[in-house]
C-alpha positions in Angstrom: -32.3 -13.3 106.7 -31.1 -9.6 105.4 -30.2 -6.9 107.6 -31.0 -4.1 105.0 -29.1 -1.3 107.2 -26.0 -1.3 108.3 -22.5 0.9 108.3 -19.6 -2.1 107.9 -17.3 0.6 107.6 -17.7 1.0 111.2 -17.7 -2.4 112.2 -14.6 -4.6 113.3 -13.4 -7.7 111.5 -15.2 -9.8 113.7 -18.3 -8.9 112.8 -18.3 -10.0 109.4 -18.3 -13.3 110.3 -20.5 -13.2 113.0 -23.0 -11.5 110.0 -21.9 -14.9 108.0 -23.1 -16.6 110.1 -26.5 -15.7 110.2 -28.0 -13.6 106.9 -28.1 -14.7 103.0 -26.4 -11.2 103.3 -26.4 -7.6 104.5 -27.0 -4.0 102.9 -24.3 -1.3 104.1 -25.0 2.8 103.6 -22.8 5.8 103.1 -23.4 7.8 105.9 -21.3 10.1 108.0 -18.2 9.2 109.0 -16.0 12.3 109.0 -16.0 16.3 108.2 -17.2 16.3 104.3 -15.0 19.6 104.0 -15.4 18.8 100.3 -16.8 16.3 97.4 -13.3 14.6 97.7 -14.6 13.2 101.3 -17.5 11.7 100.2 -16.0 10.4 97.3 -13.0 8.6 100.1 -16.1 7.4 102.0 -17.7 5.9 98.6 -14.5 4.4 97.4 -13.9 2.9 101.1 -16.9 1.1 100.9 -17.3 -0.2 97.6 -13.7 -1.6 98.0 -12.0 -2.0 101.2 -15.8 -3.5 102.9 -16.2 -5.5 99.9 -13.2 -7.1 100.2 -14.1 -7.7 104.2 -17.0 -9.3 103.4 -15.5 -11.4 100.5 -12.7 -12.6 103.0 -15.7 -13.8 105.7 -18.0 -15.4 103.3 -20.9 -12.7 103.4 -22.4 -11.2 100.7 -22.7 -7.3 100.9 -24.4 -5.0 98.4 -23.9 -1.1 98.9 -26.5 2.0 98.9 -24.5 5.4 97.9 -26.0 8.5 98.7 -25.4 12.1 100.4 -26.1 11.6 104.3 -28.0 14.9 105.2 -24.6 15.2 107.9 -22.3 14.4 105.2 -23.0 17.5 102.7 -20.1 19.1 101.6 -20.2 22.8 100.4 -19.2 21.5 96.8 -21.9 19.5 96.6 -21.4 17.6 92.8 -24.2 15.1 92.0 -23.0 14.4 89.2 -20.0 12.2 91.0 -22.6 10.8 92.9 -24.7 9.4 89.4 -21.1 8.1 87.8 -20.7 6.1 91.4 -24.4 4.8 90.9 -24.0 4.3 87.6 -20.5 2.6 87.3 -22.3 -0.9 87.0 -20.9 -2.3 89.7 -23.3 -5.5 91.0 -23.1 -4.8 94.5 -24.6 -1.3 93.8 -28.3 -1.5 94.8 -29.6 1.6 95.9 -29.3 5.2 96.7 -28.8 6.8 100.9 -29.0 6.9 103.0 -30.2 9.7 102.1 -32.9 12.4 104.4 -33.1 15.0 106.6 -31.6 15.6 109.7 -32.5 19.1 111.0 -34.4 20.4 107.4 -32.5 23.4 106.2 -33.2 24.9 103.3 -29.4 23.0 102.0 -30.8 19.4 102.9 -34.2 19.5 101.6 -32.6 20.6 98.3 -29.8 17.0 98.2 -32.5 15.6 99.4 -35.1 16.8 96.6 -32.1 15.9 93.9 -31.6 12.6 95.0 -35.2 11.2 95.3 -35.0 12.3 91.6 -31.5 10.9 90.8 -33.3 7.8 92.2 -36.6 8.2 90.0 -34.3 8.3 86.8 -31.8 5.4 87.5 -34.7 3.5 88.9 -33.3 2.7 92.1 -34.6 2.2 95.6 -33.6 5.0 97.7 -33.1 4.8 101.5 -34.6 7.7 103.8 -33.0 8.4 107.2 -35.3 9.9 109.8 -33.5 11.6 112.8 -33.7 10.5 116.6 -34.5 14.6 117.8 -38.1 15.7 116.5 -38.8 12.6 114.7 -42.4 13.1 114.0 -41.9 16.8 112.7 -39.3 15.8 110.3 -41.4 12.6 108.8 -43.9 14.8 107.9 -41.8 17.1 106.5 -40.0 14.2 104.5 -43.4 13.0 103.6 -44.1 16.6 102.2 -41.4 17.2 100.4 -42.0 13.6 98.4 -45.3 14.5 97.8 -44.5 17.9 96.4 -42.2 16.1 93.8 -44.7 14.0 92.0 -42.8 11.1 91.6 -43.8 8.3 90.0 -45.8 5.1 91.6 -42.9 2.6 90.5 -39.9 4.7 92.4 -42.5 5.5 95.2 -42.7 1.6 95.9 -38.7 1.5 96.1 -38.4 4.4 99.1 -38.0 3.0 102.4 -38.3 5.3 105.1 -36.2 4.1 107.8 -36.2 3.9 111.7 -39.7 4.5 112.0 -41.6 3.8 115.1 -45.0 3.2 116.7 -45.7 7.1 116.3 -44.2 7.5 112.6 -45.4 4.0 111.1 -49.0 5.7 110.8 -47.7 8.3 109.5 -46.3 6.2 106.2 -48.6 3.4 106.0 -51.4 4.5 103.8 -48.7 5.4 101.2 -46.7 3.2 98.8 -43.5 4.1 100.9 -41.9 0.9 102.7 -41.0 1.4 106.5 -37.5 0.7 108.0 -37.8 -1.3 111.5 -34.4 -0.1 112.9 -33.7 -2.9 116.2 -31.0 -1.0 117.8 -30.8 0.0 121.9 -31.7 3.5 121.1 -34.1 3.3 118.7 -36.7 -0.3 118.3 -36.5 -3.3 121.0 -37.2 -6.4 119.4 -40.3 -6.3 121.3 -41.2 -3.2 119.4 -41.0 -4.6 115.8 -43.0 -7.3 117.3 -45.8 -5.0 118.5 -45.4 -3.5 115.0 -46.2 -6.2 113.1 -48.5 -7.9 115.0 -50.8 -4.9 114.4 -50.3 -3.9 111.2 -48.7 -7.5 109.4 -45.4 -7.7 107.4 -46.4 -5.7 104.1 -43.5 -3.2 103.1 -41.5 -3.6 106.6 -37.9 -4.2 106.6 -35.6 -5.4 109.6 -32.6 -3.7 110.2 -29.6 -3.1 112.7 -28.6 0.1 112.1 -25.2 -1.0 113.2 -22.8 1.3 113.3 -20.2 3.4 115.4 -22.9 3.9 117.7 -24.7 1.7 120.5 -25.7 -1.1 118.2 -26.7 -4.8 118.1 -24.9 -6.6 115.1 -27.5 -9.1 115.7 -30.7 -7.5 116.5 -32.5 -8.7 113.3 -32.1 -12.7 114.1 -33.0 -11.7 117.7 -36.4 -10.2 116.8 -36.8 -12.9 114.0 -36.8 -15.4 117.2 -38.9 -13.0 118.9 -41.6 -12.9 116.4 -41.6 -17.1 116.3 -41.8 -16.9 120.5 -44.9 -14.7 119.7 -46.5 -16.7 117.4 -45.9 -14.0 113.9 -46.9 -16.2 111.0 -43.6 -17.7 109.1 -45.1 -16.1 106.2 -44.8 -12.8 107.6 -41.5 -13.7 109.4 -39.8 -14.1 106.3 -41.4 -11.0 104.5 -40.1 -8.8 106.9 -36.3 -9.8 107.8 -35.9 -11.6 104.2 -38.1 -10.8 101.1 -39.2 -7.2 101.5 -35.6 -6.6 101.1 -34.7 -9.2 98.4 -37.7 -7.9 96.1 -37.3 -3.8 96.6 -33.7 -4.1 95.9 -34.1 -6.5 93.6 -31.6 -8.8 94.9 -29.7 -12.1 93.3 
C-alpha cells in the first residue's frame, strides 16, 4: 500500500513506524505550517522536510518520497519560483512531484502561483498535486478546472495532476478529464465507506488513497482501513491494488 498524502512534518515519531508497518511507503507535501512572512519560510519548510523527515523515516524503516510546492496558504509576498525549480530540480531521488499546490479562497495572487506551477510542473515533467478546500468545495473545483483548461497544457502533464480530496459531488466534476482524483480518508473529509461508494460506482481508474494526515483531525491509518473495507465489500483485488498501490507507483513513477 501507498498513502500518496500526508504532512510527516506534523506527525510524531511514533507514527513512522506505525506507517512501517503497513505501506511499501508514503508521499509527504509542503503545505502550511507557519506565517510565510517571506521566501526564507518556505524555503525552512522545504529544507525540514527533505532532511529532518527523511532522516525519520530512514530511522523507522519507511520509505518517504517528497512533493514541493507553494501551498495556496503558504504564499509569501516575495514569492521566488525560481527557488522553488532549484529545490525540484536539485536531483534529489526522494523528489517526486510538485504541491501541494491549489487554491484555497481564489484571489487573483493564488490563481497566479497556482497558474506558474502547473507550468513549472509541465516543463520538469512532474506530477503535480492540487489541493481543493473544505469551504465552497464545488465552486473552487470548477474554478481549478478552469484555470487548467485555460492553460493548454499538454495531455502527458495533464495525466500527472491529481486533484485531491475530492468527493461524491466533485468526482463528476473531474472524471471525464485525464486529471487523477485524490480519495482523502480523513474524519472530516471521506469515511472509508465513502471511497468505497466511490469506487464501487465508478472503478479504480486514476483514484488514489490518501490520509491527509496532518496537524489536523486525522487517521494515520485510514488508507489500510478502507483497503479492508473495500475486500469486506467485495472491490475486485484488481481494483484494490490500483487504487491504494499502483495509481500512485505509476503517476509518480516510483522505484
Amino acid at each position: 500500500m501507498i498513502d500518496s498524502h500526508i504532512h510527516s512534518d506534523t506527525r510524531p515519531y511514533e507514527d513512522f513506524e506505525k506507517m512501517a508497518l503497513c505501506f511499501d511507503c508514503v508521499i509527504t507535501l509542503a503545505h502550511d505550517p507557519l506565517e510565510p512572512y517571506s521566501m526564507d519560510v518556505l524555503r525552512s519548510h522545504f529544507d525540514k522536510i527533505i532532511y529532518n523527515e527523511i532522516e525519520k523515516a530512514n530511522k523507522n524503516g519507511l520509505k518517504l518520497f517528497i512533493c514541493l510546492g507553494i501551498h495556496p496558504r503558504m504564499i509569501p509576498p516575495d514569492v521566488n519560483y525560481n527557488i522553488l525549480i532549484e529545490y525540484l530540480k536539485n536531483n534529489n531521488k526522494n523528489i517526486v512531484g510538485i504541491g501541494e499546490i491549489g487554491l484555497e479562497k481564489c484571489t487573483k495572487e493564488e490563481i497566479e502561483v497556482f497558474e506558474k506551477q502547473l507550468l513549472i510542473a509541465e516543463e520538469l515533467d512532474l506530477p503535480a498535486v492540487v489541493h481543493t478546500p473544505r469551504r465552497n468545495k464545488e465552486e473552487t473545483t470548477k474554478t481549478i478546472l478552469e484555470v487548467i483548461d485555460s492553460l493548454g497544457l499538454n495531455k502527458d502533464i495533464m495525466k500527472k495532476i491529481i486533484i485531491e480530496h475530492c468527493t461524491k459531488k466533485t468526482v463528476p466534476m473531474i472524471y471525464d478529464t485525464d486529471m487523477n482524483m485524490g480519495l482523502t480518508v480523513q474524519p472530516s473529509k471521506l469515511t472509508p465507506m465513502d471511497a468505497v461508494e466511490i469506487v464501487e460506482e465508478y472503478g479504480g481508474e486514476r483514484f488514489l488513497l490518501n490520509s491527509d494526515s496532518s496537524s489536523a483531525p486525522s487517521d494515520i491509518l485510514g488508507v489500510p482501513k478502507t483497503v479492508l473495507k473495500m475486500k469486506i465489500n467485495n472491490i475486485d483485488d484488481k481494483i484494490i491494488k490500483m487504487v491504494s498501490h499502483d495509481n500512485a507507483k505509476n503517476i509518480f513513477r516510483l522505484p
